[in-house]
MOPAC internal coordinates of N, CA, C and O (Angstrom, degrees):
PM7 1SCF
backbone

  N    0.0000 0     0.00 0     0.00 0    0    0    0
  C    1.4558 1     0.00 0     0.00 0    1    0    0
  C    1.5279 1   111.01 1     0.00 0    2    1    0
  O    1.2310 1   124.25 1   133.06 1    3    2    1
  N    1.7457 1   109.45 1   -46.94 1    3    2    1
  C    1.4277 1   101.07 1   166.90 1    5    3    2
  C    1.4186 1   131.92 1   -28.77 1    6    5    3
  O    1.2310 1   127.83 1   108.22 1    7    6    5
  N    1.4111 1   102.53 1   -71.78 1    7    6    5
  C    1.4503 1   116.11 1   170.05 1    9    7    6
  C    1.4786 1   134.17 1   -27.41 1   10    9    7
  O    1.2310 1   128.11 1   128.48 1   11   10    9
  N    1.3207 1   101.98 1   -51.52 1   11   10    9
  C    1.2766 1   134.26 1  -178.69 1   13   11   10
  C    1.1735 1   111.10 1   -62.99 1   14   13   11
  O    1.2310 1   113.09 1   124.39 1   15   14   13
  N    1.3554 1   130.67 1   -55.61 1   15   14   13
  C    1.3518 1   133.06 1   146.24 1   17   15   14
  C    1.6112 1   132.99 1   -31.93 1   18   17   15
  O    1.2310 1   127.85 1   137.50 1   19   18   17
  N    1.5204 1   102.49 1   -42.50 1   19   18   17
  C    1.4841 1   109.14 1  -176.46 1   21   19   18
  C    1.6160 1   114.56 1   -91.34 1   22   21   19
  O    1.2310 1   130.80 1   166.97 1   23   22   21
  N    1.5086 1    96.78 1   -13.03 1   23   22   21
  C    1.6630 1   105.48 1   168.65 1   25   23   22
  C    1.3343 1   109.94 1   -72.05 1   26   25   23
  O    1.2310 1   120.93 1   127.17 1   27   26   25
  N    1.1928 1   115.83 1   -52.83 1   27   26   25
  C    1.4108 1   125.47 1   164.18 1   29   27   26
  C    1.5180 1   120.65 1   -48.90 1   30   29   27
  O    1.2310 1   117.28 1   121.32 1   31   30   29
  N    0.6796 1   122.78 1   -58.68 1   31   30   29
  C    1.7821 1   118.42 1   172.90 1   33   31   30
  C    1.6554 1   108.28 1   -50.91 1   34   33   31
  O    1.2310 1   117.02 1   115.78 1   35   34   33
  N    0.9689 1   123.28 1   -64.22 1   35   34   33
  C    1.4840 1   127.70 1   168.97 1   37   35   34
  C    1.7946 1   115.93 1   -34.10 1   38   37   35
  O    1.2310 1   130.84 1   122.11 1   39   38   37
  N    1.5021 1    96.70 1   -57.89 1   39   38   37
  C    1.3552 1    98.32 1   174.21 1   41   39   38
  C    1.5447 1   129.76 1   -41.35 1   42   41   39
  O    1.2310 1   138.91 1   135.71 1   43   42   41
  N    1.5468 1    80.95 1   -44.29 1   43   42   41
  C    1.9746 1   106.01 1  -171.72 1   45   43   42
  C    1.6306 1   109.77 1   -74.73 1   46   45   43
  O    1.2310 1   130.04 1   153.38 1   47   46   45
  N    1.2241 1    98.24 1   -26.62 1   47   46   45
  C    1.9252 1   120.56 1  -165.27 1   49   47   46
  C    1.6875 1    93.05 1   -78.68 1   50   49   47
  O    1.2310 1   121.09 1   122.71 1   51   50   49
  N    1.9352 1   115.51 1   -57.29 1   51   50   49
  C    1.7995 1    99.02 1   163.03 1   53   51   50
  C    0.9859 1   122.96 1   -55.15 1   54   53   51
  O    1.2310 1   114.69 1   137.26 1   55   54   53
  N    1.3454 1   127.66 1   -42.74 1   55   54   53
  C    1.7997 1   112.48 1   170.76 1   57   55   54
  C    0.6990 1   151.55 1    -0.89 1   58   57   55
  O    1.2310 1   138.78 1   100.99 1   59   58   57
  N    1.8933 1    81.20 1   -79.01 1   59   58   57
  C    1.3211 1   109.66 1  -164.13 1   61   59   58
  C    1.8938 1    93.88 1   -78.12 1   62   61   59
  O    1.2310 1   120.14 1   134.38 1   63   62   61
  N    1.1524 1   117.33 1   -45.62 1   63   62   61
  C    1.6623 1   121.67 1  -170.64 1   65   63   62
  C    1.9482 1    98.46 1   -50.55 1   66   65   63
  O    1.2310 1   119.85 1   123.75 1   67   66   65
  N    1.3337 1   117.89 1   -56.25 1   67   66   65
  C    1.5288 1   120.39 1   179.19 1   69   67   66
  C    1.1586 1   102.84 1   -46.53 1   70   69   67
  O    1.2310 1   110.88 1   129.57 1   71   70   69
  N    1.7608 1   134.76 1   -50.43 1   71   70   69
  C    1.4022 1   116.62 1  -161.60 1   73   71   70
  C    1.6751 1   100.08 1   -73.84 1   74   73   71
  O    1.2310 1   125.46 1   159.60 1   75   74   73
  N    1.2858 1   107.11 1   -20.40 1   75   74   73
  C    1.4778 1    98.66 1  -173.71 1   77   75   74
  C    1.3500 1   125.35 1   -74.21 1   78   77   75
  O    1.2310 1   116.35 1   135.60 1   79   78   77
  N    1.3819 1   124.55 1   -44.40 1   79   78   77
  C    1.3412 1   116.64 1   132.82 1   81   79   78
  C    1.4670 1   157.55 1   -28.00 1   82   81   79
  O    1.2310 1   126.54 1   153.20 1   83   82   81
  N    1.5656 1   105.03 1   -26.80 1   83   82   81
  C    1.4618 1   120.80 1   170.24 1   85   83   82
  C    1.7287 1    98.68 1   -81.79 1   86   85   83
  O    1.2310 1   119.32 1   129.81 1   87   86   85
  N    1.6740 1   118.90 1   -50.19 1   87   86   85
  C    1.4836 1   110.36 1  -161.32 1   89   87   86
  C    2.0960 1   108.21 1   -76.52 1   90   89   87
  O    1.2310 1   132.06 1   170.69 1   91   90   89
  N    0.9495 1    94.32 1    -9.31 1   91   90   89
  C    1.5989 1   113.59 1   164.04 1   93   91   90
  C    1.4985 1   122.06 1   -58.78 1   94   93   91
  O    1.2310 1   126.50 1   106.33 1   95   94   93
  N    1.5190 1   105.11 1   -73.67 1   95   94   93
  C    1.0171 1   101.64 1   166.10 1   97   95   94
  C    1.3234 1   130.14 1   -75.81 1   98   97   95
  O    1.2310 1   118.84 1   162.65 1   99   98   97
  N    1.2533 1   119.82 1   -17.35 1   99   98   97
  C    1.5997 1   114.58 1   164.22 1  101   99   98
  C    1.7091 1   112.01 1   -44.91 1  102  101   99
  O    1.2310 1   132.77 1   133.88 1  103  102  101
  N    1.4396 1    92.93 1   -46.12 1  103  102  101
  C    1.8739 1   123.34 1  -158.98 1  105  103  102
  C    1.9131 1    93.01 1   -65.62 1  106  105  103
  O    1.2310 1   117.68 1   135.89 1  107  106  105
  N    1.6033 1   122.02 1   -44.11 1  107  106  105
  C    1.0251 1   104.07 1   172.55 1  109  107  106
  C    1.6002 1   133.13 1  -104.25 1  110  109  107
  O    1.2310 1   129.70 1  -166.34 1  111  110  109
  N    1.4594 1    98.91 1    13.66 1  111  110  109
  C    1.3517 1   111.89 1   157.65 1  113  111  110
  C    1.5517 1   116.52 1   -57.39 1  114  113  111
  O    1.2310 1   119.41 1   130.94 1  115  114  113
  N    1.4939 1   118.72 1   -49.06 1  115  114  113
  C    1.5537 1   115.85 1  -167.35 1  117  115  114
  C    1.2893 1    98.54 1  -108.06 1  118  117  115
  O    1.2310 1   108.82 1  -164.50 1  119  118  117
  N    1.4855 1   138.53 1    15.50 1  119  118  117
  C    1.5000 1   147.42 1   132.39 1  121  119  118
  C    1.4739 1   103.84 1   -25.71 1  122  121  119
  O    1.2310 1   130.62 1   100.54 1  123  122  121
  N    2.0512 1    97.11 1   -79.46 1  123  122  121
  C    1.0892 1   112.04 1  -164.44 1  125  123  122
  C    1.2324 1   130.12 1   -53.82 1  126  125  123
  O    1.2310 1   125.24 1   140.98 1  127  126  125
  N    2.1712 1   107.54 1   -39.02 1  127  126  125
  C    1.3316 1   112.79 1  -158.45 1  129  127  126
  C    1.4795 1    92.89 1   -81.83 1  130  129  127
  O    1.2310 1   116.21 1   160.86 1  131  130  129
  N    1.6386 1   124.80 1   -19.14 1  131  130  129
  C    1.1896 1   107.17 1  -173.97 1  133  131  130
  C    1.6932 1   118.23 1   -74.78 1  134  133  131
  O    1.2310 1   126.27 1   155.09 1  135  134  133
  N    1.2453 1   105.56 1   -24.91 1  135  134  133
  C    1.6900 1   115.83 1   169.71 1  137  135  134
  C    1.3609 1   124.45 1   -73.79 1  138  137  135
  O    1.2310 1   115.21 1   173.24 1  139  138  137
  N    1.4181 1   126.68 1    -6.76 1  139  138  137
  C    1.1619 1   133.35 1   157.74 1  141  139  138
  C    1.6756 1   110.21 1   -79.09 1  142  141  139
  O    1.2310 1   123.21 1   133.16 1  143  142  141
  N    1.8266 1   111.44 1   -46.84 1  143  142  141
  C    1.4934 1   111.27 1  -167.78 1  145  143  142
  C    1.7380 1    99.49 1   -48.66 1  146  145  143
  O    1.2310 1   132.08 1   122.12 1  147  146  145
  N    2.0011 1    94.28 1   -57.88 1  147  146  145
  C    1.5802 1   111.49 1  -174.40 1  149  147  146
  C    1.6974 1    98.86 1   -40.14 1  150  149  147
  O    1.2310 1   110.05 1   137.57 1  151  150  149
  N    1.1964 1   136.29 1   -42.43 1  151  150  149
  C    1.6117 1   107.88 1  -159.56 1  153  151  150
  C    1.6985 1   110.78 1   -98.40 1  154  153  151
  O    1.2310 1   123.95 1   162.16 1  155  154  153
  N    1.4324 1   110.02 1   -17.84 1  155  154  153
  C    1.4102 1   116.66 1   152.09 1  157  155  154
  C    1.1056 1   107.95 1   -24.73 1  158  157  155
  O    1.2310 1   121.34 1   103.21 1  159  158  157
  N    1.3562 1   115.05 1   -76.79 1  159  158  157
  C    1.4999 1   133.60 1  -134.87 1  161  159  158
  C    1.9406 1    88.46 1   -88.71 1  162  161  159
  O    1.2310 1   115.79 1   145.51 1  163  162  161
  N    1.1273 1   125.59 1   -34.49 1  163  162  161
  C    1.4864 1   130.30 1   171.00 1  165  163  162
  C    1.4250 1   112.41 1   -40.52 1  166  165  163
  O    1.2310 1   121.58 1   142.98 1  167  166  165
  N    1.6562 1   114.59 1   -37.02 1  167  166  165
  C    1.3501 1   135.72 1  -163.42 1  169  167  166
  C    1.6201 1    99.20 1   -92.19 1  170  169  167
  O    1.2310 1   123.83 1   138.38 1  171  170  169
  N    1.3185 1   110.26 1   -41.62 1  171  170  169
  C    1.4933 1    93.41 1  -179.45 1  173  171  170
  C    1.4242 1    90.13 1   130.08 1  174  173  171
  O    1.2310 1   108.38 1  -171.64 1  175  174  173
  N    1.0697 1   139.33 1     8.36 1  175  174  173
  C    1.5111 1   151.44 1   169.29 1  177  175  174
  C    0.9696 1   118.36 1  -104.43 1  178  177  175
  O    1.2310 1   123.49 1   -31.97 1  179  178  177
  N    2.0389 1   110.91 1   148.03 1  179  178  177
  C    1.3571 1   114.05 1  -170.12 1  181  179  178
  C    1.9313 1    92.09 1  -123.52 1  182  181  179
  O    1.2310 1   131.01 1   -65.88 1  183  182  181
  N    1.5142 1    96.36 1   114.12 1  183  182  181
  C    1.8828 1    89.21 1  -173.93 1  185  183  182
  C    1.6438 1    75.45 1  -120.07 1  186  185  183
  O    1.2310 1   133.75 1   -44.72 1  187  186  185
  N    1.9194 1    91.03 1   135.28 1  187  186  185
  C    1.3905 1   110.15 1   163.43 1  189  187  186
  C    1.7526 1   114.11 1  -104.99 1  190  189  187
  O    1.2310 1   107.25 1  -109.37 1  191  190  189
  N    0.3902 1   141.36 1    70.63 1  191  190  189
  C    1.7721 1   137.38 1   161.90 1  193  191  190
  C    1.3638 1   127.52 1     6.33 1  194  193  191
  O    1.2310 1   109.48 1  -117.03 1  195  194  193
  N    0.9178 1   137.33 1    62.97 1  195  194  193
  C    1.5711 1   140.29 1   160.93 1  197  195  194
  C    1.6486 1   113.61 1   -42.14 1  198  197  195
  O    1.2310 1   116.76 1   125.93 1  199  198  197
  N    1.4855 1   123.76 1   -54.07 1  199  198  197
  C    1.5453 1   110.05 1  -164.19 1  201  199  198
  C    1.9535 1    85.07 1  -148.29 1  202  201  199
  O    1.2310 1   120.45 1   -46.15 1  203  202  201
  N    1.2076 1   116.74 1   133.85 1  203  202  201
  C    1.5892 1   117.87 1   157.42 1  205  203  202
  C    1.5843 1   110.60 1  -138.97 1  206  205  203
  O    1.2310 1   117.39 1   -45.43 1  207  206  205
  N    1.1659 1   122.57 1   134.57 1  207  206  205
  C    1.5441 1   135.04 1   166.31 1  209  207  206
  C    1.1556 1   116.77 1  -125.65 1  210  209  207
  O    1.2310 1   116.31 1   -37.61 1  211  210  209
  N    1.5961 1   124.62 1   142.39 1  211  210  209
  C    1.8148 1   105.03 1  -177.66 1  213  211  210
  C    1.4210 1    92.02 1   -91.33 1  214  213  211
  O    1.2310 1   113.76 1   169.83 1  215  214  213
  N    1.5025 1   129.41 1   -10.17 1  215  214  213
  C    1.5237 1    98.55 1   173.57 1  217  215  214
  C    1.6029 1   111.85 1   109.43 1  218  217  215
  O    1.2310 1   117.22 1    15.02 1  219  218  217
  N    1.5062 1   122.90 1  -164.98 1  219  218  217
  C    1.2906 1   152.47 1   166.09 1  221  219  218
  C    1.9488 1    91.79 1   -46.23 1  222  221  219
  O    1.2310 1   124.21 1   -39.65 1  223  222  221
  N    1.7006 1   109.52 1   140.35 1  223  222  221
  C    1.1727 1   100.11 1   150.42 1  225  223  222
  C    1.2804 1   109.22 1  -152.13 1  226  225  223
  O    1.2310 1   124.97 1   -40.89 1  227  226  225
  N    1.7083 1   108.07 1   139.11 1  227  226  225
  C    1.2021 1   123.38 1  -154.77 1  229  227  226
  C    1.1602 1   100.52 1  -121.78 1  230  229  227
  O    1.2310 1   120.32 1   -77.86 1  231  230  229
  N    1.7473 1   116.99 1   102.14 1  231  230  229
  C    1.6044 1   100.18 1   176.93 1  233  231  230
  C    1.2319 1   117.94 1    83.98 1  234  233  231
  O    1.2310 1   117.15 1    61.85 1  235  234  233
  N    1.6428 1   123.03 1  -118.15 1  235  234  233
  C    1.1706 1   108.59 1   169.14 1  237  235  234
  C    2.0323 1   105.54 1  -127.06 1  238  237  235
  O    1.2310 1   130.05 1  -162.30 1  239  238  237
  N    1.4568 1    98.22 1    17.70 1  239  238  237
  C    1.1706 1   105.30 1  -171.20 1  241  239  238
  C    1.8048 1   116.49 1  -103.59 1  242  241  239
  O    1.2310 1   128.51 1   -38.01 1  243  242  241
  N    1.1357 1   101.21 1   141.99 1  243  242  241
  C    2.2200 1    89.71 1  -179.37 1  245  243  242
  C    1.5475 1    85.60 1  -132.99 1  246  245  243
  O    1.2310 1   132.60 1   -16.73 1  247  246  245
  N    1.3490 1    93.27 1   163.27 1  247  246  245
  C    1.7692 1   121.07 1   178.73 1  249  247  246
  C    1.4894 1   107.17 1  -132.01 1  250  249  247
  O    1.2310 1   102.84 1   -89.08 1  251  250  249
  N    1.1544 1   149.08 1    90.92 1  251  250  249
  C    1.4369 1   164.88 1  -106.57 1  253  251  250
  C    1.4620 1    93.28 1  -157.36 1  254  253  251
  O    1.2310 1   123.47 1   -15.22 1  255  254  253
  N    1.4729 1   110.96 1   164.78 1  255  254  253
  C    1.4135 1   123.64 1   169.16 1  257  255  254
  C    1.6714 1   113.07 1  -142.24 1  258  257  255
  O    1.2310 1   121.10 1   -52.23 1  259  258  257
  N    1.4932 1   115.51 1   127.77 1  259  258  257
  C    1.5671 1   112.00 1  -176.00 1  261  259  258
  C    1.4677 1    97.92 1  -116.83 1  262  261  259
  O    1.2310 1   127.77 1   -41.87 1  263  262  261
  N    1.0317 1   102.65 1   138.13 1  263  262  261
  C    1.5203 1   130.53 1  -173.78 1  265  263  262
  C    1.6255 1   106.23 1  -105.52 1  266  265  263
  O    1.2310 1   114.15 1   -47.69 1  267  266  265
  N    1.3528 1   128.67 1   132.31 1  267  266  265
  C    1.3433 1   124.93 1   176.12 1  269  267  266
  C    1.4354 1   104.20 1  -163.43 1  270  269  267
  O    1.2310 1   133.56 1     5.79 1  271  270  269
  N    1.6713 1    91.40 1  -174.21 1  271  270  269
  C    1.6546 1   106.53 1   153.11 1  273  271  270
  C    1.6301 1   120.02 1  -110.99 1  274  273  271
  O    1.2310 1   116.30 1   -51.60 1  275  274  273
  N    1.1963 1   124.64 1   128.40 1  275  274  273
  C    0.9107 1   122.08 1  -177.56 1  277  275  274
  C    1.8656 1   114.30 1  -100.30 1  278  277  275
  O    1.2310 1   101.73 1   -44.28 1  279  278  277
  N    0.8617 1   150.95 1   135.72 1  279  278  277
  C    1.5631 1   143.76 1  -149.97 1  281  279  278
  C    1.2053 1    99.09 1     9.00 1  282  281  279
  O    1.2310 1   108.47 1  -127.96 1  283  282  281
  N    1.2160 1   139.16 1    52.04 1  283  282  281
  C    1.6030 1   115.83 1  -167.17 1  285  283  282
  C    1.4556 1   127.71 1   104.89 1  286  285  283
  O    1.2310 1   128.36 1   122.49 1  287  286  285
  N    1.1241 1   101.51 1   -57.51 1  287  286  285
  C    1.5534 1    98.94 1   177.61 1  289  287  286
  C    1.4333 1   120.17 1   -90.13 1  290  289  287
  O    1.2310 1   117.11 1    -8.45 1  291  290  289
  N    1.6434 1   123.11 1   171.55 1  291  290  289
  C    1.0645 1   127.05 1  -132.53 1  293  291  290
  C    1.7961 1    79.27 1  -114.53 1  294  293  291
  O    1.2310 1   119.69 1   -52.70 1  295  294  293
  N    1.3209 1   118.19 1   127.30 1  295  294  293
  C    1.4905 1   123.68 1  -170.02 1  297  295  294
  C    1.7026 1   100.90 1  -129.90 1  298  297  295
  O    1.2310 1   124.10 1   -11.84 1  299  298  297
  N    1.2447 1   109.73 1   168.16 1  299  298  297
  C    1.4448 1   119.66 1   164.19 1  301  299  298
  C    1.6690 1   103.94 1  -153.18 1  302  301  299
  O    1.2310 1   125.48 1   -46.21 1  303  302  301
  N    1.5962 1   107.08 1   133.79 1  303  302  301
  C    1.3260 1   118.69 1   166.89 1  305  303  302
  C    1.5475 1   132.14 1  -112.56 1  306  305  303
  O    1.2310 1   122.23 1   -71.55 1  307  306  305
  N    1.2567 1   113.34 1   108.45 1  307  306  305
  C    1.7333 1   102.90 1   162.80 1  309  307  306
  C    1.1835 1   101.61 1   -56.32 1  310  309  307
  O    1.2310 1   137.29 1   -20.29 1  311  310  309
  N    1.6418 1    84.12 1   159.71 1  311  310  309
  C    1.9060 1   100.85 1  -164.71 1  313  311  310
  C    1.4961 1   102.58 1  -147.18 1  314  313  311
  O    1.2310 1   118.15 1   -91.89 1  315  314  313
  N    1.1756 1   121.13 1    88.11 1  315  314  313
  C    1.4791 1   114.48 1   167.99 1  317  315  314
  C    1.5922 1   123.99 1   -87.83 1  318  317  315
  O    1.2310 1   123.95 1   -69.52 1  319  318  317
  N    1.8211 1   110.04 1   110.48 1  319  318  317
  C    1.1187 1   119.80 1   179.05 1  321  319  318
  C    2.2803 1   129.00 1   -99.09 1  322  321  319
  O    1.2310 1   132.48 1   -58.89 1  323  322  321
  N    1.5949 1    93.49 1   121.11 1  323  322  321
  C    1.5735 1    79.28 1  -173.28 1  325  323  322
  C    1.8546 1    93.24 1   -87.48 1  326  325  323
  O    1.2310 1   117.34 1   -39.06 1  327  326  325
  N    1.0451 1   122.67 1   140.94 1  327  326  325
  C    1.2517 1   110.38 1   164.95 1  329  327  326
  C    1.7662 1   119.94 1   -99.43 1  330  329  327
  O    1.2310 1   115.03 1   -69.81 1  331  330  329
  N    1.4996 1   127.03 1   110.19 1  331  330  329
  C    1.3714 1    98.54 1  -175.31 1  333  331  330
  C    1.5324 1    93.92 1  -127.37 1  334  333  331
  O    1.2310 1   123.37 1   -97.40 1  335  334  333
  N    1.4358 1   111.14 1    82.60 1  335  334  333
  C    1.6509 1   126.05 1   146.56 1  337  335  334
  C    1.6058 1    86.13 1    95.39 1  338  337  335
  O    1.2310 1   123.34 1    68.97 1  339  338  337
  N    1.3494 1   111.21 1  -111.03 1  339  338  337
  C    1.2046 1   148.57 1  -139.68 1  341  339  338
  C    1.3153 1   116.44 1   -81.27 1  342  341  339
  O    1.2310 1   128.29 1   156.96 1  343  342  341
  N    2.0515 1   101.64 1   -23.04 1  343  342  341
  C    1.4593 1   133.07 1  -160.40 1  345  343  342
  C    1.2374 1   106.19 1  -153.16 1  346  345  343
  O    1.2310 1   116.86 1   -20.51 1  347  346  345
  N    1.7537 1   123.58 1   159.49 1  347  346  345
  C    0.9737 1   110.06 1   170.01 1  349  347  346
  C    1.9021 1    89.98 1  -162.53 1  350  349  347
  O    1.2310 1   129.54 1   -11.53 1  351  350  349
  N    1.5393 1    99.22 1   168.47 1  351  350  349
  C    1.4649 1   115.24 1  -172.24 1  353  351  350
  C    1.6848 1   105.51 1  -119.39 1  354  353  351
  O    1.2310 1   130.41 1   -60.94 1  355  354  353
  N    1.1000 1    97.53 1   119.06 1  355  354  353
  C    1.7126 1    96.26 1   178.12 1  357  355  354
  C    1.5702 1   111.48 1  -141.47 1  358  357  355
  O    1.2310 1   124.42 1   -62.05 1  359  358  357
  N    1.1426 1   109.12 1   117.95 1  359  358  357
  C    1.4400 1   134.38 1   162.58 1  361  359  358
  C    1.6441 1   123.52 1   -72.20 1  362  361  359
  O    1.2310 1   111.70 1   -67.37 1  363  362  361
  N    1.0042 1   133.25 1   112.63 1  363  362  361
  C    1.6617 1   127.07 1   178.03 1  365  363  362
  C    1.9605 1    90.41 1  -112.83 1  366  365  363
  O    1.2310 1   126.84 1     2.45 1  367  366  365
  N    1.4705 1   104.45 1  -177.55 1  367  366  365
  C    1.2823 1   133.92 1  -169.17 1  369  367  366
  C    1.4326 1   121.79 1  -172.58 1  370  369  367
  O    1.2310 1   118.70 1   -69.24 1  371  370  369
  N    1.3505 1   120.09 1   110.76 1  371  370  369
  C    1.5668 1    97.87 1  -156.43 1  373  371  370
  C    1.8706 1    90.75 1   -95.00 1  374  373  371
  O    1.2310 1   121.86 1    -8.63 1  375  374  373
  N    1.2029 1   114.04 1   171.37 1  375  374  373
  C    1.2433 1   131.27 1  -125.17 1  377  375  374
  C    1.8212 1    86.16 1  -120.69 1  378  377  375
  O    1.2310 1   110.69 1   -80.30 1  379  378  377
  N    1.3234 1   135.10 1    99.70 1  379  378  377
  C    1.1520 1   150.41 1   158.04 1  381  379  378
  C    1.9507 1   102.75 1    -6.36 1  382  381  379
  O    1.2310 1   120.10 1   180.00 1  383  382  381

């Protein structure tokens, strides 16, 4: 019965740690895309968003691609994201 119990706690203990990781990165997915829209629009640009993913993650770093419109036209951005907790640093580049 011991066991059984402590298998169970463990079980429940990855869970709970996996969901926490998934609602995280969801949480800094639209962090990011919203801090790219926000500095667009800082510039004098209107970028709408069609598709964003951060991508590969390495460590604590992802390389993502955002897909939009930019005044109109049809753009794509690499997106390099550091994530550190609380904060994070992200660089985009729109794509020739």
């Amino acid at each position: 019965m011991k066991k059984y119990l402590i298998s169970t706690f463990i079980a429940f203990s990855a869970l709970v740690l996996l969901n926490g990781c998934i609602v995280s990165e969801k949480k800094l997915t639209e962090r990011v895309q919203s801090a790219i829209v926000d500095e667009e629009r800082a510039n004098g640009n209107n970028l709408e968003v069609t598709e964003f993913t951060l991508g590969d993650k390495e460590g604590k770093n992802y390389q993502g691609v955002l897909k939009g419109k930019l005044d109109g036209k049809d753009v794509i951005y690499d997106v390099k994201v550091t994530d550190e907790g609380d904060d994070f640093d992200v660089d985009w580049n729109l794509r020739p």
